[in-house]
C-alpha positions, 0 to 999 in steps of 0.5 A, a space after each residue: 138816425 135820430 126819431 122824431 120826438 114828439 109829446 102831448 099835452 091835453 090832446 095837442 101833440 107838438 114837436 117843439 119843447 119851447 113855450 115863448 111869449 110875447 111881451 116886450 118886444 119892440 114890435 110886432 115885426 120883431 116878435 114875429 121875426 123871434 118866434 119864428 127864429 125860435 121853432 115854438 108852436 105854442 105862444 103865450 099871451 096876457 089877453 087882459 094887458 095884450 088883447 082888450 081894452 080897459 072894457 073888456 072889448 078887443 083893441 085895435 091892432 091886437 097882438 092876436 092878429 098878428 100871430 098865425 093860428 094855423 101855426 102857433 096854438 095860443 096859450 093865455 095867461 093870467 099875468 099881472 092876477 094877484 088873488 085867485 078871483 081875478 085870475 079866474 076871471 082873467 081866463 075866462 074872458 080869454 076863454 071866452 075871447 078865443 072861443 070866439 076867434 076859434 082858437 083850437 088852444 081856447 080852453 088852455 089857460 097858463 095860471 098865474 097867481 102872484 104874491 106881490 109886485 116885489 119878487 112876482 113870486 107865486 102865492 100858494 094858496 091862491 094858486 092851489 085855490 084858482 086851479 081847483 076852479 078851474 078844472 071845475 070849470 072845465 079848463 086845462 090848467 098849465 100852472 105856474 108855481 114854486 119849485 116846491 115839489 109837495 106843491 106841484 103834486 097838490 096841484 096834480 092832484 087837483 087836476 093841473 094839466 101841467 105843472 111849471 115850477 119856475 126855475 127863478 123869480 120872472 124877468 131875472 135871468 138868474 137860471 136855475 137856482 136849485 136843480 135839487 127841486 127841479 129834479 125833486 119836482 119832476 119826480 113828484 109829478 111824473 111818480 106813476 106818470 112818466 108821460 105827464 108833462 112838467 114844463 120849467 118856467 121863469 128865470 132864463 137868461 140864456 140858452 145854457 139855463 135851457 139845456 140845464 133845465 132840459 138835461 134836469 128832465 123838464 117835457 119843456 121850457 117856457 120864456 119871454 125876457 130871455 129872448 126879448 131882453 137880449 141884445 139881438 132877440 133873433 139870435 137869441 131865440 134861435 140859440 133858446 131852440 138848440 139848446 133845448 134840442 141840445 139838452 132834450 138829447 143829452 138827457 135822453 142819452 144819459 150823462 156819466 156818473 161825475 165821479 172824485 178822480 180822473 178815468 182814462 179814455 184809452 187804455 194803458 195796456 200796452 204802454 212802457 212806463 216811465 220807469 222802465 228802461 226802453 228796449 231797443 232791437 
């Protein structure tokens, strides 16, 4: 019998490997139906584009009230923030705004500091910068970031609750395009600290990019265009929840060596070779 897996992050322990979000779908009712295809707990949310108004006010039929809180646990982002000052500012208003609505998930933040409109790659230096003010300020940073292993230890060590190397540029559904650095981040980042969570995100296109990513070693999978993107965004959200399944198990198993030549399942004792004569009684 398999236990149950479970794993923490600042406090909150979930069951679920698989962060989804809730953009660009075509409604509600098909976000909805998605996230609860996809088994997640934890969903994340542009507060500033998804949630307030051009003045900063909450708008009408916003896509908090359509997400049960006591199922899912809000994960704010920063999207669309291209310098350190406005993804600060981006969180706390959704700090302030889900504090508000009693949001067990309001101090949370998923840091996102883009270097332009073109690759939506994340800067660096904007990056490093807003997650150290933000710690400062008392936030649990989930950090999206280069694939940059040196990096993603800097933004440990600057008190990021979670590190997210992207696993490819946002929106493309390229997968994984360098296991290497994967594999070289969550070495970095879990050196000394086994338990310390790494959640791979950006760039899945289909369930496969999940369990790749998973068998790699991630704690977790974040995404959004793979699922509301596919052609039928139900299915696709259900087949995104077994593959991380899928890979969590075998990269708790542990593969076998790939190695230059065949090795047979059986043995060959016991069998006649084709170059001896058969012996008939």
């Amino acid at each position: 019998m398999i236990e149950q897996d479970t794993y923490r992050i600042s406090g909150f322990e979930f069951t679920s490997r698989l962060f989804v979000g809730t953009g660009k779908y075509a409604d509600f009712d098909q976000m909805s139906a998605a996230l609860e295809a996809s088994a997640c707990e934890v969903v994340t949310v542009a507060v500033r584009r998804d949630v307030l108004d051009s003045d900063g006010r909450p708008k009408q039929g916003n896509i908090i009230e359509h997400l049960d809180p006591q199922r899912y646990t809000i994960l704010p982002n920063t999207a669309g923030c291209f310098t350190a000052k406005d993804a600060v500012r981006s969180a706390r208003l959704s700090r302030e705004l889900l504090e508000g609505l009693g949001n067990p998930g309001a101090k949370w933040v998923k840091l996102e500091v883009l270097a332009d409109k073109k690759t939506l790659l994340p800067d660096p230096i904007g990056t490093l910068e807003a997650t150290t003010e933000l710690v400062d300020l008392g936030f649990d940073v989930l950090v999206y970031t280069n694939d940059d292993p040196i990096l993603c230890k800097r933004l440990k060590d600057a008190g990021a609750t979670s590190v997210m190397p992207l696993g490819a540029p946002i929106g493309t559904g390229l997968g994984i395009l360098n296991h290497n650095s994967i594999r070289l981040c969550i070495e970095y980042l879990k050196d000394g600290d086994a338990d310390y969570p790494v959640i791979v995100d950006a760039g899945v296109g289909s369930a496969s990019d999940v369990t790749i990513a998973m068998e790699l070693g991630a704690d977790g999978v974040l995404l959004n265009t793979g699922i509301a993107g596919a052609r039928d965004p139900i299915r696709m959200a259900a087949a995104m929840n077994h593959a991380i399944l899928a890979g969590r198990l075998a990269f708790q198993a542990g593969r076998i060596g790939k190695k230059r030549y065949a090795s047979a399942s059986s043995t060959f004792d016991g069998l006649i070779s084709p170059h001896q004569p058969s012996v008939t009684v």
